[in-house]
C-alpha positions in Angstrom: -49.3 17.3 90.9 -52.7 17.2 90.7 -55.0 14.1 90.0 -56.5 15.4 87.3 -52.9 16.1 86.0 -51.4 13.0 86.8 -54.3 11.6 84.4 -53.7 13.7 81.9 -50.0 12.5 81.8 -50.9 8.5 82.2 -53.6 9.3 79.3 -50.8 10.6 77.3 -48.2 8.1 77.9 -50.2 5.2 77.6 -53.0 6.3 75.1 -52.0 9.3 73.1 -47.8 8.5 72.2 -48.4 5.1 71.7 -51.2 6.3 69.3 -49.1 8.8 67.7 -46.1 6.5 66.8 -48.7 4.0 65.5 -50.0 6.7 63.4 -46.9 7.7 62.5 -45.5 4.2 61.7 -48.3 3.6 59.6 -47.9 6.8 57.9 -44.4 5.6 57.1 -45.3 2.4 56.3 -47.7 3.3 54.0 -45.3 6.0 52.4 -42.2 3.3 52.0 -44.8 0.8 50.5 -45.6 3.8 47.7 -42.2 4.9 47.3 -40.7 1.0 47.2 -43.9 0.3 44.6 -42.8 0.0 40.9 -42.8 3.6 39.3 -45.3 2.7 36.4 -48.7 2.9 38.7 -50.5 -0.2 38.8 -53.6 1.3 37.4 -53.0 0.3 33.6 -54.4 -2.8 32.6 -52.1 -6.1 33.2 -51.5 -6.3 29.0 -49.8 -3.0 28.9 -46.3 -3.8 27.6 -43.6 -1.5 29.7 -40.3 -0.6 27.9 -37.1 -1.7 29.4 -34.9 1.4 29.7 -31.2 1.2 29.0 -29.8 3.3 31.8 -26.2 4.2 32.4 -24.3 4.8 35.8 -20.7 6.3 34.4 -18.0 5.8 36.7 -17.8 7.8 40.1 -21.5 8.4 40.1 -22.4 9.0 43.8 -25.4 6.6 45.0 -27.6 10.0 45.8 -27.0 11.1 42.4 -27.9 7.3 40.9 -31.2 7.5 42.8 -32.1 11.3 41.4 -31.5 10.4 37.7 -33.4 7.3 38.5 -36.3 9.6 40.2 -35.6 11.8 37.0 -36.1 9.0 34.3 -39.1 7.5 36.2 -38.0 4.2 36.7 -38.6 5.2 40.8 -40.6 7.0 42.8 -38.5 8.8 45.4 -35.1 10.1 45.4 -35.6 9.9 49.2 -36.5 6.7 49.9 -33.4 5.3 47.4 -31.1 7.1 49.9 -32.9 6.0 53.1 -32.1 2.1 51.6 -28.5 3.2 50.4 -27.9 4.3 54.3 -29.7 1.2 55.4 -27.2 -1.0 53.4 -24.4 1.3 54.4 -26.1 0.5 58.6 -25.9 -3.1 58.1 -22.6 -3.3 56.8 -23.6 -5.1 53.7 -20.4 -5.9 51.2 -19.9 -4.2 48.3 -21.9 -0.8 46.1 -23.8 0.6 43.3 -21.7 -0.3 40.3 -21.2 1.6 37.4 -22.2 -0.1 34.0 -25.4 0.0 31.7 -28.2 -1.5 32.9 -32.1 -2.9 31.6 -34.3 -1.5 33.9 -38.4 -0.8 33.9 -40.0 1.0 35.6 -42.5 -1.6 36.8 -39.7 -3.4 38.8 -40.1 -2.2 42.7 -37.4 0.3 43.9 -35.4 -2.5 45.7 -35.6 -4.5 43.0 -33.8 -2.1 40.9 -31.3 -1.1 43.8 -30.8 -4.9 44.4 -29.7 -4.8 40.3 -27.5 -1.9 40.2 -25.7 -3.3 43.5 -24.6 -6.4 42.0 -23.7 -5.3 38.6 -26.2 -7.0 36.6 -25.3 -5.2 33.9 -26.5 -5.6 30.2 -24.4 -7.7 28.0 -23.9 -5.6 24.7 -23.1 -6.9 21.2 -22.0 -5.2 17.7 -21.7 -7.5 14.4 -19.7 -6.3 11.7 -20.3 -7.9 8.3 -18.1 -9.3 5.7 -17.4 -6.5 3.0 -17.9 -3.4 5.2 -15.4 -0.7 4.7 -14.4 2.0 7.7 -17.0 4.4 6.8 -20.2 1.9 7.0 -19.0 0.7 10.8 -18.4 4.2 11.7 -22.0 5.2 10.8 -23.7 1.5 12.5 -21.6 2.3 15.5 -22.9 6.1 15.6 -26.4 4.5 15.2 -26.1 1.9 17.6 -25.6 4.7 20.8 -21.8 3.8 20.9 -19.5 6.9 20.0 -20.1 9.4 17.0 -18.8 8.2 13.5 -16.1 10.8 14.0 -14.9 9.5 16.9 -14.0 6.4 15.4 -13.1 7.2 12.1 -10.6 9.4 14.1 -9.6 6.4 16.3 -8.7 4.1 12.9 -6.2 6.7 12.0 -4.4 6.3 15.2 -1.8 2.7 14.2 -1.4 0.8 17.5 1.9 -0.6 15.7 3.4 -0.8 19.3 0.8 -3.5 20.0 0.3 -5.3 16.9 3.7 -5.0 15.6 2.8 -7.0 12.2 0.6 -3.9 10.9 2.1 -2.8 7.7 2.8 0.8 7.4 -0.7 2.0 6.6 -2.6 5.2 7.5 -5.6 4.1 8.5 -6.7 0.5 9.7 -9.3 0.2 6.8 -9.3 -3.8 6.0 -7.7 -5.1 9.0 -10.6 -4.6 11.4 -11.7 -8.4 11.1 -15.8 -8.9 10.7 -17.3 -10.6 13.0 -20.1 -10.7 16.1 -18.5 -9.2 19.6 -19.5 -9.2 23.0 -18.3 -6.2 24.5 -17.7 -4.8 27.6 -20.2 -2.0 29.3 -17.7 1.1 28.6 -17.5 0.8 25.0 -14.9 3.7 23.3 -13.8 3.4 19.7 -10.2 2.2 21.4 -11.9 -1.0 22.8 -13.5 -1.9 19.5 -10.8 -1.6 17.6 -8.8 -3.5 19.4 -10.9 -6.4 20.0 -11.3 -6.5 16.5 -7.4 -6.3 16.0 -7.3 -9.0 18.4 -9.7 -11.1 16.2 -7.4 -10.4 12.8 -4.5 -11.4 14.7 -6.0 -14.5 15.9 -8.1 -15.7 12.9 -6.4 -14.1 9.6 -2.8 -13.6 10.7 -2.1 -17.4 11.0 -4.0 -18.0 7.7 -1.2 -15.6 6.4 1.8 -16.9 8.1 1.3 -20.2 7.8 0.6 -20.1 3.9 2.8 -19.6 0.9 2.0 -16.3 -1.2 3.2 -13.8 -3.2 1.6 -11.0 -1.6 3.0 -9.2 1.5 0.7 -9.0 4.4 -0.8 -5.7 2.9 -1.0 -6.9 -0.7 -2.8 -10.0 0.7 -5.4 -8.2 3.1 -6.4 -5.5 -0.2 -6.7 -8.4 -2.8 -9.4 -10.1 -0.4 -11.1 -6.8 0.0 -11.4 -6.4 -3.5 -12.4 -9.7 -3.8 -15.0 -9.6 -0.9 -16.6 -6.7 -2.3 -16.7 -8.2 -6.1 -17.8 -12.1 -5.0 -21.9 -12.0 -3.9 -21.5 -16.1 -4.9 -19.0 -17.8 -2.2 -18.4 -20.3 -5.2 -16.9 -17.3 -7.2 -14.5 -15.8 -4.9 -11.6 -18.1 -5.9 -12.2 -17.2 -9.6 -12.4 -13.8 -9.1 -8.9 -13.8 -7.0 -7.6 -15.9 -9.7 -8.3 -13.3 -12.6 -7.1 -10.4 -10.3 -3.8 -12.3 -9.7 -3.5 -12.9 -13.6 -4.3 -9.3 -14.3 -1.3 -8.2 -11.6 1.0 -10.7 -13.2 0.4 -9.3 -16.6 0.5 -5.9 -15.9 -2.8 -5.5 -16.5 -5.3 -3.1 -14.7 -7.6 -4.7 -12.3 -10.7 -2.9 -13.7 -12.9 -3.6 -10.1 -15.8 -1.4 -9.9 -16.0 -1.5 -6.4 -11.9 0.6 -6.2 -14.2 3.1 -7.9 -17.1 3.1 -5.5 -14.4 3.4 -2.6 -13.2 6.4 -4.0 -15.6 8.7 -4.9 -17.6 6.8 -1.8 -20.7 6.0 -4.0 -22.3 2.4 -4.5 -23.6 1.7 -8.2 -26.8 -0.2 -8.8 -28.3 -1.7 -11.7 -30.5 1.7 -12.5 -27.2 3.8 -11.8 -24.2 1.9 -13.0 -20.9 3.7 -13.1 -20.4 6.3 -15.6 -17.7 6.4 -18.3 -16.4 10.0 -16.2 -16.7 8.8 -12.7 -14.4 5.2 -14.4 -12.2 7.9 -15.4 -12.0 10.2 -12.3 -8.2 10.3 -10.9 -7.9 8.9 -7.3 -4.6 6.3 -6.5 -7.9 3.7 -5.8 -8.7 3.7 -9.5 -7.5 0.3 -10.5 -9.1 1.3 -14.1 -6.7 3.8 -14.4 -4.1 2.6 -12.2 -2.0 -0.1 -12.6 -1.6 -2.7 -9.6 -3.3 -2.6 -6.5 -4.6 0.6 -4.5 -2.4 1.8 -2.1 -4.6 0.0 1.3 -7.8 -2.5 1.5 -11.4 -1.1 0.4 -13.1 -3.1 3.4 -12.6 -5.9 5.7 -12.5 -9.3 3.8 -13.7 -12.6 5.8 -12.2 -15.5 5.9 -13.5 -16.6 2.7 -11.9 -14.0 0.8 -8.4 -14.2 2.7 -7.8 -17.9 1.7 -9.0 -17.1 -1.9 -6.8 -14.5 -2.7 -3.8 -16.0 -0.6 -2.5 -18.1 -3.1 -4.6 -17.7 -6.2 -4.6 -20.8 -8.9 -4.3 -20.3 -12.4 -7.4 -19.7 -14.7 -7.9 -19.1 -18.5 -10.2 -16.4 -17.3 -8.8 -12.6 -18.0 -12.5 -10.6 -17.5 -15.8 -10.8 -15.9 -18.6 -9.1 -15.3 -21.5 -9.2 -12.9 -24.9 -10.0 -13.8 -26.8 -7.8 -10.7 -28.1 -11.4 -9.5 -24.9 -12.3 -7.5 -23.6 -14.1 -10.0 -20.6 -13.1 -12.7 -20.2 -14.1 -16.5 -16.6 -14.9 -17.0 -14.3 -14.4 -20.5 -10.9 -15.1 -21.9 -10.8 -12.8 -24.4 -12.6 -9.2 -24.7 -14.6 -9.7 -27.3 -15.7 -12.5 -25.0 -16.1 -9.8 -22.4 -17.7 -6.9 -24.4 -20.4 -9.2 -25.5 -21.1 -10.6 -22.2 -21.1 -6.3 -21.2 -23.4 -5.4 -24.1 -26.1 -9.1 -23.1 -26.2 -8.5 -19.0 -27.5 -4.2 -20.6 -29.9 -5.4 -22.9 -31.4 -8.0 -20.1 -31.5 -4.4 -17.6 -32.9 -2.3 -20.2 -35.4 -5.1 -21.1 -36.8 -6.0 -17.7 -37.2 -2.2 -17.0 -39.2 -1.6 -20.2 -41.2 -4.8 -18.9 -41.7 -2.6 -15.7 -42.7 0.3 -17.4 -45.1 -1.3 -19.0 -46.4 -3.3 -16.0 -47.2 0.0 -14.3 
């Protein structure tokens, strides 16, 4: 070998490699620093509010695939460099995964922030609140609106009796009224199936006992569509044991209920003070018709609260036999129907009145 050789090689070795892998190293630094760097580019101004992102990782998801549907949704840079940390993770033995679950993730958290997340299941705690009064039909739309399953789904799910688990259901076809309101936390793979039965679970620990432990006339299913009549009359909390109370008198004397809101169920319509029911839809034939039908309708109209159970579970006497609401919340109660007629014809005249006034006004 040459001299001029043998300096070519020592110029190599000592100048030119180690210059190489710096440049290289430094190319790779400077590539994991963009790739790590939150996907929302630094270059907006500090006041620029970023939206959280609710992203989902079903079950089984490989981590290659978690880190291209990241990549894809633009909450990171670089498919690549997610799977060069996975293996990293994978090289120092580190305990545990990627876990499946919904998450709250922005796109200006780094990329091993967000890996860091998804790795210990910090996963978003989800709600749903179901109010007082609400019959199968409204839940089923919220939960279609809320991202959880299609309205189908669930209205498909109600018709499925879980009798085998809650042995004190009544022999019903669907679970309308006995899908207790409330607020729930649930858990990150929400199906109809796991609503349902955590709101079973509620009914069986907060209405059942009510029911068991009191004295009534009703059986279970009597009791649950009395409340739900009553929950859908009563606006006033101070009127829902009078209302039960007329309602039991009207049963007792073999009188038709009369409720409005039997009507509304049926033909699935909701009356308002501009568009009261009309003498024909009163009149239409459906086994919810307490106008037309004597006794109660064959399963609840909604899901009473509490409220509403303990009125109608043992409803006192009253001299009461009619009312009718004033729009306002409030009801004008009669014990004869003269009484009630005129009370009818005063709460019209007061409508008709006030939207002459707004005529007028405009």
């Amino acid at each position: 070998m040459t001299v001029r050789q043998r300096i070519s090689k020592w110029f190599f070795y000592l100048i030119v490699f180690p210059a190489t892998l710096g440049l290289s190293a430094w190319q790779g630094w400077v590539w994991w620093s963009w790739a790590n760097a939150p996907a929302d580019a630094a270059t907006e101004s500090a006041l620029t509010e970023v939206a959280t992102v609710q992203f989902q990782i079903p079950e089984g998801t490989s981590a290659q695939q978690i880190g291209q549907n990241l990549e894809d949704t633009g909450l990171i840079r670089s498919a690549t460099a997610w799977n060069l940390w996975t293996r990293w993770q994978t090289l120092q033995n580190r305990e545990g995964g990627f876990l499946a679950g919904t998450y709250a993730l922005s796109s200006d958290e780094s990329m091993e922030a967000i890996a860091n997340k998804i790795w210990q299941g910090e996963v978003v705690q989800q709600s749903f609140t179901i109010p007082e009064g609400w019959s199968l039909e409204q839940m089923a739309e919220y939960f279609e609106q809320q991202g959880f399953f299609t309205a189908q789904e669930f209205l498909a799910a109600t018709q499925q009796i879980p009798r085998d688990q809650y042995p004190w259901l009544p022999q019903i076809p669907l679970l309308e009224g006995f899908l207790y309101p409330d607020t729930y936390q649930v858990e990150d793979q929400v199906t109809p199936q796991s609503v349902i039965a955590q709101m079973l679970d509620r009914f069986e620990q907060v209405a059942l006992p009510i029911y068991q432990q009191g004295q009534t006339q009703f059986s279970l299913l009597e009791w649950v569509t009395l409340a739900s009549i009553v929950e859908r009359e009563a606006v006033i909390g101070e009127e829902r044991p009078q209302i039960a109370s007329v309602f039991a008198r009207r049963l007792r004397e073999g009188i038709p209920l009369g409720a409005d809101p039997t009507v509304e169920y049926a033909l699935g319509i909701r009356q308002t003070p501009e568009q009261p029911l009309t003498l024909d839809e009163v009149n239409t034939p459906s086994p919810y018709n307490t106008y037309i039908n004597l006794g109660l309708p064959p399963t609840p109209i909604a899901s009473p609260g509490v409220s509403s159970l303990e009125a109608s579970l043992n409803p006192g006497d009253t001299e009461y036999l009619f009312f009718v609401a004033r729009y306002d919340g409030t009801h004008v109660f009669s014990r004869t129907l003269a009484e009630h007629e005129a009370a009818q014809a005063a709460i019209r005249d007061e409508i008709a009145a006030e939207q002459n006034s707004n005529g007028n006004a405009n």
